[in-house]
Backbone bond lengths (Angstrom), bond angles and torsions (degrees), N, CA, C in turn:
res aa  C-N    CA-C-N  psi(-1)  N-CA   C-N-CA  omega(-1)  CA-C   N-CA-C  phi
1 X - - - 1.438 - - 1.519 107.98 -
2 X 1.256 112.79 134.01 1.357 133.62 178.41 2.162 111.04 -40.92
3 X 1.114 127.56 114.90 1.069 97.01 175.04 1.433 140.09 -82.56
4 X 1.206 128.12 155.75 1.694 135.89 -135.43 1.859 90.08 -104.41
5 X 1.239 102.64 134.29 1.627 104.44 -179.31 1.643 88.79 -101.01
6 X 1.279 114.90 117.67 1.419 121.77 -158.65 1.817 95.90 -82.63
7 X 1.314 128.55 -38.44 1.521 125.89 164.32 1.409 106.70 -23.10
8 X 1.693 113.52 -51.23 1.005 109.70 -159.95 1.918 121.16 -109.95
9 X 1.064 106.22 9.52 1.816 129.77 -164.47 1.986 89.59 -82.69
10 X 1.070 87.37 119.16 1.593 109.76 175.19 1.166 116.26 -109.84
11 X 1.533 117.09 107.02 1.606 141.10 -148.59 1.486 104.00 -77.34
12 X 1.552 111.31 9.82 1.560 102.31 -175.74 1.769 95.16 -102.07
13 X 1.324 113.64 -40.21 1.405 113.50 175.99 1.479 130.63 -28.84
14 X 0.776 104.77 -62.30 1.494 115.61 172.19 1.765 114.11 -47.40
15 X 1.339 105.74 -35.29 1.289 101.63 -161.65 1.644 102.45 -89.26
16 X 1.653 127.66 -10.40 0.808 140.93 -175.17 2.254 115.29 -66.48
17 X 1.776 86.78 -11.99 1.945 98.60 -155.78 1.399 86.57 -104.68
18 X 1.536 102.05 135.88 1.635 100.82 169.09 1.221 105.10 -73.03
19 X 1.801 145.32 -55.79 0.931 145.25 -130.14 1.365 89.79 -137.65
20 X 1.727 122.37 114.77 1.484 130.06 163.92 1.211 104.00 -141.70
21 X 1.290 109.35 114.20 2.118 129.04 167.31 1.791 87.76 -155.69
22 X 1.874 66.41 146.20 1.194 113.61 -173.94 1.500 111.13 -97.74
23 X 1.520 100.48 122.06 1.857 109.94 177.32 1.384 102.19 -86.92
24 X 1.246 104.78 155.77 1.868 137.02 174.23 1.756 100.43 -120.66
25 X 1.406 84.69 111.58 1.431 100.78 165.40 2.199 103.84 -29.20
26 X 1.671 104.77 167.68 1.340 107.82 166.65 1.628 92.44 -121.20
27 X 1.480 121.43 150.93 1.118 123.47 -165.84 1.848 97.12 -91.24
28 X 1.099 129.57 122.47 0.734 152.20 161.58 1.989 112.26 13.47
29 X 1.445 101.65 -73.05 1.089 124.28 165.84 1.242 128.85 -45.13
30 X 1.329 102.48 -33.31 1.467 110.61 179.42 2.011 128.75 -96.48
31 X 1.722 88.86 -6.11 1.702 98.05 176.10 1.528 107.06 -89.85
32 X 1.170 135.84 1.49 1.828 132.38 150.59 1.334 110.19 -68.94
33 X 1.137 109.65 -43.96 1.574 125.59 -162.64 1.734 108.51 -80.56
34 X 1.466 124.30 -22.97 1.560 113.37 172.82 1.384 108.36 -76.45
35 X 1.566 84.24 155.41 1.562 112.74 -178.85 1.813 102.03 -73.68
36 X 1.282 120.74 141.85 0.989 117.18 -176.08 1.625 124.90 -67.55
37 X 1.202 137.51 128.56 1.293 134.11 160.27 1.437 156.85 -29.69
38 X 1.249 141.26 100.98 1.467 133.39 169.09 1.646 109.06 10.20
39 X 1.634 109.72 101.54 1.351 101.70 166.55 1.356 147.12 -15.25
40 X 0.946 150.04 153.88 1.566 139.39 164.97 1.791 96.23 -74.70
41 X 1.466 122.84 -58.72 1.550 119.45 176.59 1.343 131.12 -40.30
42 X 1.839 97.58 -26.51 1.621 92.87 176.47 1.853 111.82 -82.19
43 X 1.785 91.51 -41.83 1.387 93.00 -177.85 1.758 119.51 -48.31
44 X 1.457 104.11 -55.42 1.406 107.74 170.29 1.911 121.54 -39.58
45 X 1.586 107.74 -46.90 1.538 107.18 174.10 1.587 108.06 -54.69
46 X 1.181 115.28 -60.31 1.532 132.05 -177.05 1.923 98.01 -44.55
47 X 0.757 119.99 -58.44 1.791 122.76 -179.78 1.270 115.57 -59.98
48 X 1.768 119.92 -48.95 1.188 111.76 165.90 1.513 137.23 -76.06
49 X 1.775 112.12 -1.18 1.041 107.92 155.60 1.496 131.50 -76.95
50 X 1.813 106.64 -35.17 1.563 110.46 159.98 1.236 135.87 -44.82
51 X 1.649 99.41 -24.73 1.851 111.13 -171.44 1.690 88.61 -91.33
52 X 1.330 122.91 -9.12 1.520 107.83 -174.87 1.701 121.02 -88.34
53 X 1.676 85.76 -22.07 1.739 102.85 -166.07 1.592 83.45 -87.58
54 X 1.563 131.79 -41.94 1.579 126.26 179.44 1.523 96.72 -57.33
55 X 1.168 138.08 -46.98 1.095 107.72 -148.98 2.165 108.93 -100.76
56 X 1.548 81.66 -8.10 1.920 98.59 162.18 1.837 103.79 -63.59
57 X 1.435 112.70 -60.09 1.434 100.90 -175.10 1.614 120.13 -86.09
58 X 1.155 129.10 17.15 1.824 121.71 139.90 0.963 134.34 -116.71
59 X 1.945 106.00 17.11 1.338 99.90 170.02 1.216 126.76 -30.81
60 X 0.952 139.45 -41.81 1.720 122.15 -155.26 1.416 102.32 -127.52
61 X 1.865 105.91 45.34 1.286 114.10 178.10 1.196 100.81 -119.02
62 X 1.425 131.49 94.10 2.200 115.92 175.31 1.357 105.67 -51.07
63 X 1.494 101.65 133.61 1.544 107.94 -179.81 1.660 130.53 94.34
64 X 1.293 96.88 -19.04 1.130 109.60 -158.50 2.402 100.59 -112.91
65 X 1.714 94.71 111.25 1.865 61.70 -157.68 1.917 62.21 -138.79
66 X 1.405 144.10 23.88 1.439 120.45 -172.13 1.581 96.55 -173.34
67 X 1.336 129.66 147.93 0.996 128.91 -159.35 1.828 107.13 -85.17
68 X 1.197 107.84 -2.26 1.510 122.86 177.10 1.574 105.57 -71.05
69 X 1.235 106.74 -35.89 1.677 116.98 179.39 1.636 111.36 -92.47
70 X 1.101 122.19 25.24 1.172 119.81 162.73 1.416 133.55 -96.05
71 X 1.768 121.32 123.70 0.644 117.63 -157.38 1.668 118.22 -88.23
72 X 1.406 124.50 178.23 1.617 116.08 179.29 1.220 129.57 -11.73
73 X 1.642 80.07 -67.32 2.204 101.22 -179.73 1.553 111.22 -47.70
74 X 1.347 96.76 -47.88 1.357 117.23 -149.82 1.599 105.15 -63.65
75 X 1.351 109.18 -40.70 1.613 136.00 169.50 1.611 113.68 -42.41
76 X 1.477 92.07 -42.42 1.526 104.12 -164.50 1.424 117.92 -60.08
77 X 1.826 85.90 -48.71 1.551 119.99 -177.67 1.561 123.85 -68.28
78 X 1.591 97.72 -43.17 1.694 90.66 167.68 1.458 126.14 -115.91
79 X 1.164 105.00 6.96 1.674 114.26 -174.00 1.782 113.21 -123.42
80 X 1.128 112.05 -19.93 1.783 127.91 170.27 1.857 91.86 -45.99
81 X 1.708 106.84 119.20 1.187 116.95 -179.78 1.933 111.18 -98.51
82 X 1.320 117.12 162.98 1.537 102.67 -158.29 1.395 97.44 -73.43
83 X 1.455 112.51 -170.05 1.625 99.55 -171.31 1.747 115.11 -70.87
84 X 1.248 128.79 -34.18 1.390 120.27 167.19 1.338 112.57 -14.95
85 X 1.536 94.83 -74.96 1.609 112.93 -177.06 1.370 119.94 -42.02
86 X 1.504 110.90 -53.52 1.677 115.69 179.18 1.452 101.75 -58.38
87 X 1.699 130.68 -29.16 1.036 109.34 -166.52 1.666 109.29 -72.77
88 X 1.342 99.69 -49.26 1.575 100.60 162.85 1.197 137.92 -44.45
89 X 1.305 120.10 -55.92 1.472 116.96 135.66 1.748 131.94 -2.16
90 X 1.150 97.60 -57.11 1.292 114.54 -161.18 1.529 101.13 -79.24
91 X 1.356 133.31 -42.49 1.169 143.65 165.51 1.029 120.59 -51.67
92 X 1.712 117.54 -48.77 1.497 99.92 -172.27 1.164 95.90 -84.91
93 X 1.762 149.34 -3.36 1.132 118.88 164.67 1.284 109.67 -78.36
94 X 1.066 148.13 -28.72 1.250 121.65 165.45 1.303 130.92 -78.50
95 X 1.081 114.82 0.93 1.866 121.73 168.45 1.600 113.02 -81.25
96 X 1.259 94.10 -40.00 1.391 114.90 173.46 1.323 144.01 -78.62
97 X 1.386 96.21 -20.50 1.852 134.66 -175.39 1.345 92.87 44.04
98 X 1.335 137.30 77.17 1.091 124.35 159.59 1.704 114.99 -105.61
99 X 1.240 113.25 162.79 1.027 130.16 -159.26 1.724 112.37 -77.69
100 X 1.561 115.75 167.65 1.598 128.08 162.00 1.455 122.99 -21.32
101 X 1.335 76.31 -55.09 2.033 100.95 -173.43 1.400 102.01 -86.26
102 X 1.273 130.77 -42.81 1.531 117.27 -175.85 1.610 107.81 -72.11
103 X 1.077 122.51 -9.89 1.344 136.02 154.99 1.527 123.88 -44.27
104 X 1.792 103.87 -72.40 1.522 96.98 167.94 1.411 128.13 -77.00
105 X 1.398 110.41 -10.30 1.296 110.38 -175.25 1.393 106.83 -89.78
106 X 1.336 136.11 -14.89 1.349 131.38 163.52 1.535 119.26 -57.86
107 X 1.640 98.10 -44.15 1.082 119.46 -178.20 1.691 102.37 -55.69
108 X 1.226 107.66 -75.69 1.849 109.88 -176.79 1.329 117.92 -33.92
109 X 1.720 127.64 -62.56 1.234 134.17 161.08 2.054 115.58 -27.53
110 X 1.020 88.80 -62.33 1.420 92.19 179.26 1.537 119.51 -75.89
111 X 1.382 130.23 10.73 1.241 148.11 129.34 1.133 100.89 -38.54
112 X 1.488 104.15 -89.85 1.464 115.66 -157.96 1.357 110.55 -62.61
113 X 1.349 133.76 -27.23 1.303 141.34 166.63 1.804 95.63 -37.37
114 X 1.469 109.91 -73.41 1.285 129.36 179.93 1.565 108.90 -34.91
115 X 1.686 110.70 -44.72 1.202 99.63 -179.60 1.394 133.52 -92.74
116 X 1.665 101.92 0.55 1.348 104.01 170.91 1.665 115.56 -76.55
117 X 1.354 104.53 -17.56 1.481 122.36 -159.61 2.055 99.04 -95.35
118 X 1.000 123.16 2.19 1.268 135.19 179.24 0.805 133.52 77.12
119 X 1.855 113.70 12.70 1.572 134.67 -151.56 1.393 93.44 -100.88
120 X 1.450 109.68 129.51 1.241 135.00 144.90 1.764 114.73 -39.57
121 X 1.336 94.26 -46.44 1.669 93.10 -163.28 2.215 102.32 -112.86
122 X 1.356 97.15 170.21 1.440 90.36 176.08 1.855 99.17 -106.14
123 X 1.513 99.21 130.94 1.318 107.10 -166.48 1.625 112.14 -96.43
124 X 1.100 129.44 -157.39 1.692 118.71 -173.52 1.773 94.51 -105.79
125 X 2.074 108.65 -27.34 1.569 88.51 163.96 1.028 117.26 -58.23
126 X 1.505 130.01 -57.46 1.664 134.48 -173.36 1.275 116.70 -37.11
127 X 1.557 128.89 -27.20 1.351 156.08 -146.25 1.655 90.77 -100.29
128 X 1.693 105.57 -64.71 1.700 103.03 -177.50 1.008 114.35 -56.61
129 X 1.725 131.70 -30.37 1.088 114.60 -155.86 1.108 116.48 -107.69
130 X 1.553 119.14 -0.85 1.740 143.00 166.89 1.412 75.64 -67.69
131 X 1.391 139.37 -110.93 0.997 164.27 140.22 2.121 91.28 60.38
132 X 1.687 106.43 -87.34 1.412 98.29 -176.78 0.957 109.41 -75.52
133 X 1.433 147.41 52.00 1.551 138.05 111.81 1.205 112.38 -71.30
134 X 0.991 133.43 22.35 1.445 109.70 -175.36 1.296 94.07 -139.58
135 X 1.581 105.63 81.39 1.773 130.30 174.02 1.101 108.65 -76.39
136 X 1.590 115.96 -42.02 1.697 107.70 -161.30 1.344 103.44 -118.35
137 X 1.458 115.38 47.70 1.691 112.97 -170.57 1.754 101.16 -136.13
138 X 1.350 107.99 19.66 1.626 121.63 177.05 1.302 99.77 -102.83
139 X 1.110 110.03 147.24 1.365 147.29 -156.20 1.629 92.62 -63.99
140 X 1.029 148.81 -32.97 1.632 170.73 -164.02 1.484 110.61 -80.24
141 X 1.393 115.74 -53.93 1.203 128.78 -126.06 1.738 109.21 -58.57
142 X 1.829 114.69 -27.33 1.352 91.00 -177.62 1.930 106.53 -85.28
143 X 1.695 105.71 -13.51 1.380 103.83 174.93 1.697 114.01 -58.65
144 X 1.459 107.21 -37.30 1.921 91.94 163.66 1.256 120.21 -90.38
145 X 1.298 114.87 10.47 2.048 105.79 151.39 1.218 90.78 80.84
146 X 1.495 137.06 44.04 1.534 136.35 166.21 1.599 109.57 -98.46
């Protein structure tokens, strides 16, 4: 990643990205040597079934065809995790100080997390793993030069 001239790093940016992690190079030596990866054919089946179940639950919403376009309510209604989750939730925003918006947008991601995963419901994994995307949305982030 490009480095951030922190004078100039505007603390709203970050909070604007659903999905921010940070890659680590693979050492050289070690990209002959991995085992090969999850198809591209499966991944693609797995996505187009999520875009099928998104676009099963707003049918009869104009506008509304992906869980990215969901609004507040809408968040509440299909992405509101049981209380475990909120409790967790609730922590990493305050560990994290993240913001209003990094709020619903954790929330949405981890929908779709949920819906890649075949879940009806949003679970407290779906929750963690919305959750570590959100590298550059801590209160810190241009003070560690990310």
């Amino acid at each position: 990643m490009a480095e951030i001239d922190k004078r100039k790093a505007d603390p709203k940016i970050p909070d604007r990205i659903d999905i921010q992690c940070s890659i680590t190079p693979v050492p050289f030596k070690d990209i002959s040597q991995s085992a090969p990866g999850e198809p591209s054919s499966a991944i693609r089946e797995r996505v187009m079934a999520a875009r099928a179940v998104q676009t099963e639950r707003f049918k009869g919403l104009k506008g509304i065809h992906c869980n990215a376009q969901m609004t507040e309510r809408m968040v509440h209604e299909y992405a509101e995790p049981s209380g475990e989750g909120m409790d967790m939730l609730r922590d990493a925003m305050e560990r994290m100080s993240l913001s209003a918006r990094a709020y619903t947008r954790i929330l949405k991601v981890a929908r779709t997390i949920a819906d890649l995963a075949g879940s009806s419901e949003v679970g407290t994994e779906h929750l963690f793993e919305a959750i570590s995307y959100r590298q550059l949305d801590r209160a810190d982030w241009a003070e560690r030069g990310i």
